[in-house]
C-alpha positions in Angstrom: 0.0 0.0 0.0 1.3 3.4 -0.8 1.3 6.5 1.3 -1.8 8.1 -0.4 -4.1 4.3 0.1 -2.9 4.4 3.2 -4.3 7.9 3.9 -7.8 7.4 1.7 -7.8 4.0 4.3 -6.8 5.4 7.2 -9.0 9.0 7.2 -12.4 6.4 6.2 -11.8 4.4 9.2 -11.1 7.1 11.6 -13.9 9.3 10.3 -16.0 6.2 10.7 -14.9 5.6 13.8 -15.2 9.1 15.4 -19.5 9.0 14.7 -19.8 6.3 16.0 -18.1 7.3 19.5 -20.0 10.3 18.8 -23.4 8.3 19.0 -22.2 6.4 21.7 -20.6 9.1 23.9 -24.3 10.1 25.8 -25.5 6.8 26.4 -21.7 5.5 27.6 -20.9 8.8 29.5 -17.7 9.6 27.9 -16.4 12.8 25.5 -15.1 12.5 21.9 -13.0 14.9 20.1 -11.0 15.3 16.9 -8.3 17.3 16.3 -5.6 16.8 13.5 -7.0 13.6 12.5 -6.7 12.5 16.0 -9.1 11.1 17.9 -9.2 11.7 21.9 -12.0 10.2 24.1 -12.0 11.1 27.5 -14.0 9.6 30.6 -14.6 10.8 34.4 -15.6 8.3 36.0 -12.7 6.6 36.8 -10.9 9.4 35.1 -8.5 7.9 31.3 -7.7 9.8 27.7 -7.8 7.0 25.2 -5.7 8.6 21.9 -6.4 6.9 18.3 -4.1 8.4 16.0 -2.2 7.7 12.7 1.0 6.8 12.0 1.9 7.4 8.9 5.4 6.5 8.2 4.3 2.6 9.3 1.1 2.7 8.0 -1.0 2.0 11.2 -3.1 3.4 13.4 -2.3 3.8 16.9 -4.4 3.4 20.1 -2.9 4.8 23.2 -5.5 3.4 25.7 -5.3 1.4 29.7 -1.7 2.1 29.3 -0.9 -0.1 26.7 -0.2 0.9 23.1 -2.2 -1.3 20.5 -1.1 -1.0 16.3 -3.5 -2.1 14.0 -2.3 -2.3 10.3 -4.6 -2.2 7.1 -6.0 -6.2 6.1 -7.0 -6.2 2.8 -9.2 -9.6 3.1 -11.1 -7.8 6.0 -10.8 -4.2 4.2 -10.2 -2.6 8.1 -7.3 -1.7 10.2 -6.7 -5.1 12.4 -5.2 -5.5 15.3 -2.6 -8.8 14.3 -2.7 -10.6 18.1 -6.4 -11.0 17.9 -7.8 -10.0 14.6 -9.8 -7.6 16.3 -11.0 -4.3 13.9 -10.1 -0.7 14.7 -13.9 -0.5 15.8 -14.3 -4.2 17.7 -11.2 -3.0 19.5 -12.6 0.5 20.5 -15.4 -1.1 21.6 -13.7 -3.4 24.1 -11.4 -1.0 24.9 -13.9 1.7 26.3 -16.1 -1.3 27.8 -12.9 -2.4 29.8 -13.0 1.6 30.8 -16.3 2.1 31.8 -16.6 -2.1 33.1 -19.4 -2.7 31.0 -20.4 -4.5 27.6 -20.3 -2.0 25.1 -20.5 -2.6 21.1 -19.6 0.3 19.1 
């Protein structure tokens, strides 16, 4: 994949991504912003940042989230960013990671 696939990928998924936080961020409880096509979701109670941001140079995206750093990279056979360990997508992953958060099933 080139740099400018890797950027038509990468800005779907996270666009994606961010609406659907967005609808899930009054029924979870949580804020969602973007900024520089980062994505920062912030919760209270207890207080965490999660951070989902591209990398560009090795063509992942990045999750910054319960102190762990988790790269997904682009599978063509799925046609999502995957995390390799599990297989889990960008948004499966989100939504396990903000459920682990909040202790509580949550399906984004």
């Amino acid at each position: 994949m080139d740099d400018q696939q890797f950027q038509l990928h990468c800005d779907e998924a996270l666009t994606a991504l961010y609406k659907t936080l967005l609808s899930a961020a009054d029924r979870y409880g949580f804020e969602v912003d973007q900024n520089a096509g980062a994505i920062t979701i912030e919760f209270d109670d207890p207080p965490a940042k999660f951070v989902v941001s591209p990398n560009s140079p090795v063509r992942q995206i990045w999750i910054s989230a319960l102190v762990r750093s988790f790269k997904l990279g682009w599978n063509p056979q799925q046609n999502a960013f995957v995390l390799p360990d599990s297989g889990a997508t960008l948004n499966e992953l989100m939504g396990e990671l903000v459920g682990r958060q909040l202790g509580e099933d949550v399906r984004l």
